[in-house]
N, C-alpha and C positions, 0 to 999 in steps of 0.2 A: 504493500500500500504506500508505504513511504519513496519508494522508487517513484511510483505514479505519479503521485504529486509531486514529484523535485522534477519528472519530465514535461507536464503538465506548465508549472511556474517555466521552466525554462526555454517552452514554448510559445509560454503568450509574451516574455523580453525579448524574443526573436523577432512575433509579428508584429509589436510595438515599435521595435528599434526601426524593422522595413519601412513600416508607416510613416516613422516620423522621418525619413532620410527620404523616401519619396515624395513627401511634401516638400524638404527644402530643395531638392533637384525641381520639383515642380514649379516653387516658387522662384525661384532661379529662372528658370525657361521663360516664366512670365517675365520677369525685371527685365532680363534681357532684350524681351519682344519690346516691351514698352519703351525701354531705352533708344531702340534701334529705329522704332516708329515716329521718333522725336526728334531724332537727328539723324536723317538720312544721308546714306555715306554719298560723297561726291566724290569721282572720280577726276583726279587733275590730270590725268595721261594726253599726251600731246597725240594720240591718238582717239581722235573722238568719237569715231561711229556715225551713228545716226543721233543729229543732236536734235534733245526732244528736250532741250531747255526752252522755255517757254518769257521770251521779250516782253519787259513792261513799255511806254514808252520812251524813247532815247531822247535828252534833253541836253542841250548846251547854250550856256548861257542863260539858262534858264524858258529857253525857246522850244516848243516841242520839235522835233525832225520828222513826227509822225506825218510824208506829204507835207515837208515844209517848203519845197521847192515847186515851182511851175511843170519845171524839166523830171523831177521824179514822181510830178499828178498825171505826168504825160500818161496814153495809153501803152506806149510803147515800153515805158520803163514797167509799168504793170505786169506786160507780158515778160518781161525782163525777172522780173520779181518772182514771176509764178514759176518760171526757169529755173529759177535759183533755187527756189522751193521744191521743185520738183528733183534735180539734182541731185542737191546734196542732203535731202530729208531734212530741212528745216522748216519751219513753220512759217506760214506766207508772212501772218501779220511781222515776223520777225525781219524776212526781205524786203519787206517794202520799207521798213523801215532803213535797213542797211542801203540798201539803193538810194533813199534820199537823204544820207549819214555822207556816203562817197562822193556825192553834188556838191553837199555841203563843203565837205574837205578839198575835194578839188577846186572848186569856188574863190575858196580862202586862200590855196596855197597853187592855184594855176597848173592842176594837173588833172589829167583825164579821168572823170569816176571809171571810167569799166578799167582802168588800166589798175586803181584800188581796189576795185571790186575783183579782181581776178589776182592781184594778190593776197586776199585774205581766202579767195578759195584756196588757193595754191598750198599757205601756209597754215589755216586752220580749219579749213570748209565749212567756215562760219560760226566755229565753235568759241564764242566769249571768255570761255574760261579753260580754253588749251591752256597747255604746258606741257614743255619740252626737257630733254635731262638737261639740257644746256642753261635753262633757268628761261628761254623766252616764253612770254607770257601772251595770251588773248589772239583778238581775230589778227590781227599783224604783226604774232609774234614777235612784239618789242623785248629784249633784255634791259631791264631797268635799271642793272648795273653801270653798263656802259652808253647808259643817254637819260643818268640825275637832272643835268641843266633843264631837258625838254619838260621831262617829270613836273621838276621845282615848278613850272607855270601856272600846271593843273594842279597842286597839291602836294605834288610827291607821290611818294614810289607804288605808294598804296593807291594811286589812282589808275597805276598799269591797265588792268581789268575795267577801268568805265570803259564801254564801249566807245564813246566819241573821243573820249580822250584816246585811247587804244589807236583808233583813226588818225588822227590829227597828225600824235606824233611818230605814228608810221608813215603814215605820208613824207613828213619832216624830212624823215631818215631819208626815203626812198629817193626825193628831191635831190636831198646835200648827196648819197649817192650817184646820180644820176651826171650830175655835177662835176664829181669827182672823177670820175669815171668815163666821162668823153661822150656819154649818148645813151639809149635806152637798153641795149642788150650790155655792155657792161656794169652801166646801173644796178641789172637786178641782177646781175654775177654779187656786185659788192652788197649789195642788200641781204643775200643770203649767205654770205660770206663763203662762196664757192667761187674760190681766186686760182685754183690751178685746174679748174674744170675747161678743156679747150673744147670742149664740144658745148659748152653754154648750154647743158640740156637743163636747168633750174630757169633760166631765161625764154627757155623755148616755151617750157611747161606751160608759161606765166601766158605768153603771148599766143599760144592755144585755146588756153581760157578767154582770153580775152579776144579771139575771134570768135571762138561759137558765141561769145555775146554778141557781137555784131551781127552776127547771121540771127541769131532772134530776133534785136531788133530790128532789121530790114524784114523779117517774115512778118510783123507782127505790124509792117509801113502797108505790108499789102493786103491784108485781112479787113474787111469792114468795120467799120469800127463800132464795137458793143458797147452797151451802156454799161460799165462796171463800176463800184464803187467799192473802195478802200475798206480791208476789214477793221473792225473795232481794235482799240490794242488791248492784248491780252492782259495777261499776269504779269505779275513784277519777279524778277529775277531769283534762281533758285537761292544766291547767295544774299547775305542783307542787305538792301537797297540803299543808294541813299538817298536821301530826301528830293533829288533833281530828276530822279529817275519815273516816278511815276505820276 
């Protein structure tokens, strides 16, 4: 008898002990979930995929870019936009936006938008918040190491990743490049800092992109013209906004 109850007792500290270890593995699992549900991982790989970040609207100066131009409410650049969108899986309201970002920056700094817009396919296919091992950042992979001064304008370093900033002073670069460099294809040699590539295939790349954009836009001179109008701007950016952004 006494055996039975010493196996008995030594049987219910067993299912007790299981119980209570399985509710802290349980409860565990939960923390975890709720933890992970609150703060969604973000992937900084300069490899972006299909980016399903979702564009608040983009603001400089305090001015929206949502169709802040004549030249990007065109119908043309619309069909430009949907191209883009269609492309590289970004979301429309996001390209019509970047199409009238590149206006912009070209505008201010006397350089061709599709000639911007087809280097940020090139170097991030529109992904805002690429990153590269090298440390470059955003749709035109800037390094903020090695161009502080353009930074200090907009804020500093931390402003890499605004979009329009991110524009501006890739352009900048792209420019004083261009510059430097004696004309357009060794330009964007020194822009992507491919200085002993003799076949210029990073330059080619660029100037690929940036002809199937002109073949849309000429497809899109001969098509009727539809009555379209510009999507609503979405959401605000996966990362914290700042205040100019939406």
């Amino acid at each position: 008898m006494d055996n039975l109850k010493q196996f008995a007792v030594q049987t219910y500290t067993s299912i007790r002990a299981l119980l209570h270890n399985g509710l802290a593995v349980l409860g565990a699992v939960a923390a975890i979930a709720l933890l992970m549900g609150a703060r969604p991982v973000v992937d900084h790989s300069a490899q972006p995929g299909p980016a399903s970040a979702v564009f608040g609207t983009i603001r400089h100066e305090g001015i929206s870019l949502y169709g802040s131009t004549a030249d990007a409410e065109s119908p043309q650049n619309r069909a430009l936009a949907v191209y883009l969108s269609r492309r590289y899986k970004v979301a429309l309201d996001a390209t019509e936006q970047l199409v009238g970002a590149a206006h912009e920056a070209g505008s201010r700094l006397g350089m061709d938008p599709l000639l911007i817009l087809a280097v940020m396919a090139v170097e991030s296919r529109f992904n805002p918040i690429a990153e590269s091992v090298m440390g470059a950042k955003g749709l035109m992979q800037v390094i903020p190491k090695f161009h502080q001064d353009k930074l200090e304008e907009h804020g500093g370093e931390e402003s890499v990743l605004d979009p329009m900033t991110n524009i501006l002073v890739g352009t900048r670069i792209l420019k004083d490049a261009m510059r430097r460099g004696g004309g357009l294809m060794p330009g964007l040699q020194l822009y992507a800092g491919a200085f002993g590539d003799d076949g210029q295939q990073y330059a080619q790349k660029v100037i690929a992109e940036k002809e199937r954009m002109q073949q849309t836009l000429k497809r899109s001179q001969l098509q009727p013209r539809a009555s379209t109008r510009l999507r609503p701007p979405g959401r605000c950016w996966i990362r914290p906004p700042r205040r100019d952004w939406c």
